[in-house]
Structures are given as structure tokens and as C-alpha cells.
N, C-alpha and C positions, 0 to 999 in steps of 0.2 A: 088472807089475800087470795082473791079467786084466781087473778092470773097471774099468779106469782110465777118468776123464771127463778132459778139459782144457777149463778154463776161460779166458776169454781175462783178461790180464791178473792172475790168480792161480794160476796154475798147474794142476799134476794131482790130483786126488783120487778117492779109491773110489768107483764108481755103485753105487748100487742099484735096481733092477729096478722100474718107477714101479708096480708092481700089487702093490708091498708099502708103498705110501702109506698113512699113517695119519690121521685130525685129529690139529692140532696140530704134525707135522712143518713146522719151517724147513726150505728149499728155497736153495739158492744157484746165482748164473746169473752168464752176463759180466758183469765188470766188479766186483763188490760186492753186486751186487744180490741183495735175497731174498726170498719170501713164502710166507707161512703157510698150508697146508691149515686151510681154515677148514668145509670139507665133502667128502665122497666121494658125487658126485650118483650115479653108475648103473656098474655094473660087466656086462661082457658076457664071455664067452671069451679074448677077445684084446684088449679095449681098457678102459680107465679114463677118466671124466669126474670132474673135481676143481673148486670152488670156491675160489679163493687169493686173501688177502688180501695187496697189493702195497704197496710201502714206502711209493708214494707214499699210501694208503689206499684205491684201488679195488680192490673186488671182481670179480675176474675167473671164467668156466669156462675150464677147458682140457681139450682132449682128451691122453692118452697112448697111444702102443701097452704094454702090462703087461711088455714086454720092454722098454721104452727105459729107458736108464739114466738116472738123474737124480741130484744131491749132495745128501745130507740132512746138516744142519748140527746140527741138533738136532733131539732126538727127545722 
């Protein structure tokens, strides 16, 4: 698998490239854990800034580089 992620505790699965984030995309992390694109704040050349609502229900930003792989569980 070329763009294999490994999760810890759930195994391998396919990344995709965080500068193909949509709203609305589920995100899955170690352990179980997941949250929802609930904004796409600013896009530059090489980096993505996202709004994710988290399981526990805070609203977070995060930065990505558009290359880093990340697991969309739903789309």
C-alpha cells in the first residue's frame, strides 16, 4: 500500500493527501478517535488550515502540510 497511514491500535489504512479535505469529511486518529471538518479556514501553496469538530465536541483549528496523509472515514 503506497499511502498507507498506521493507526495506532486499529491498524493500516489508505491516506489521503490533507489538501484534498472537504467539510463534512470524518477524520480518524489513534486509538478510535474522530472529527469532523466543520470548516476549510485558508488554503496557501503548501499548507491547509481546518476547523474540526472533536468527539468530545470542541471546536478545534489545525494546521496540515497539503501533502500529509490523513484517514477519511467518511466522505
Amino acid at each position: 500500500m503506497t499511502n498507507g497511514v498506521r493507526l495506532q491500535s486499529l491498524g493500516t489504512f489508505e491516506g489521503t493527501p490533507a489538501g484534498q479535505l472537504k467539510k463534512g469529511d470524518i477524520l480518524a486518529w489513534n486509538f478510535g478517535e474522530t472529527s469532523e471538518i466543520v470548516e476549510i479556514v485558508k488554503q496557501t501553496a503548501k499548507t491547509i488550515w481546518v476547523k474540526e469538530l472533536s468527539q468530545s465536541g470542541t471546536i478545534n483549528e489545525r494546521r496540515f502540510s497539503k501533502t500529509r496523509l490523513v484517514v477519511i472515514v467518511q466522505k
